[in-house]
N, C-alpha and C positions, 0 to 999 in steps of 0.2 A: 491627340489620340494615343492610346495606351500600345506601344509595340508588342508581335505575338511574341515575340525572345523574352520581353519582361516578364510577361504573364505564366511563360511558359517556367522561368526560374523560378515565381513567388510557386507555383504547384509543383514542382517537384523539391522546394526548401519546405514546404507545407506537409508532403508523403515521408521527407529525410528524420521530420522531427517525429513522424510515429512509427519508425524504425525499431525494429528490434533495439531494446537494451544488454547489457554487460552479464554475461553469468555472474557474475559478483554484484552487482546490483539486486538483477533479478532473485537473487537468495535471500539477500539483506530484506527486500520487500515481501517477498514470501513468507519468510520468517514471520515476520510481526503478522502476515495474513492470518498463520497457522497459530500462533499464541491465540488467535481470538476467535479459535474454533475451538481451544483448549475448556473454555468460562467467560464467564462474563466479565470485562473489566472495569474500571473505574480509580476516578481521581477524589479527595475530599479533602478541601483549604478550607484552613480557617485566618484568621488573618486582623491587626488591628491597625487603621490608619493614622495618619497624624492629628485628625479629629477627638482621635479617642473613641470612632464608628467601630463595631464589629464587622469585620465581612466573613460570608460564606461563600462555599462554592461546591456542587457535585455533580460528579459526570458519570454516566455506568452506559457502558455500551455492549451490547449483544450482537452477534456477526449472525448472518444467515446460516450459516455453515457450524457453529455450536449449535444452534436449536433445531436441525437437521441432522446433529445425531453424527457429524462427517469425523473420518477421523482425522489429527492434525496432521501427519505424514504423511498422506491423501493431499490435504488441502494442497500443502506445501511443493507433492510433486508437480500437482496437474497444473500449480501455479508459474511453476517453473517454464514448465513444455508452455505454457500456454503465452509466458513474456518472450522465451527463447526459442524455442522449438527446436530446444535438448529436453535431455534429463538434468537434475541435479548435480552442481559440480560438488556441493559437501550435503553431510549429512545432516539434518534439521537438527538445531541447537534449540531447547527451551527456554 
């Protein structure tokens, strides 16, 4: 039988790990949120293997928050408050 002490540490090690993160962190991940409210982005490889095969590859992604028109300094604060529950410790870099 499973003791209540163990149970009780695996749910509160469970709550510790969706813990607020790092205002340094949370900027770092905001950041790239707000780039991709800025346009669309995207990747395009080309590439030739040891075969002598061509390879391809494309990626383009569109955020919810560019085709909604948001602005990226918007995105970025309320992404902030919303990891941290501050404001911004720096100013959005593009």
């Amino acid at each position: 039988m499973i003791k209540k002490a163990t149970i009780a540490t695996a749910v509160l090690a469970t709550l510790a790990a969706c813990g607020p993160i790092s205002a340094e962190r949370a900027a770092d991940l905001c950041e790239d949120e707000a780039r991709k409210a800025v346009g669309p982005t995207g990747e395009i490889g080309i590439g030739v293997n040891s075969g002598g095969d061509v390879t391809n590859r494309i990626e383009i992604g569109i955020s919810s928050d560019f085709l909604l028109g948001k602005d990226p300094e918007q995105v970025y604060a309320d992404c902030v408050r919303r990891r941290t529950g501050q404001a911004p410790i720096r100013p959005l870099e593009l």
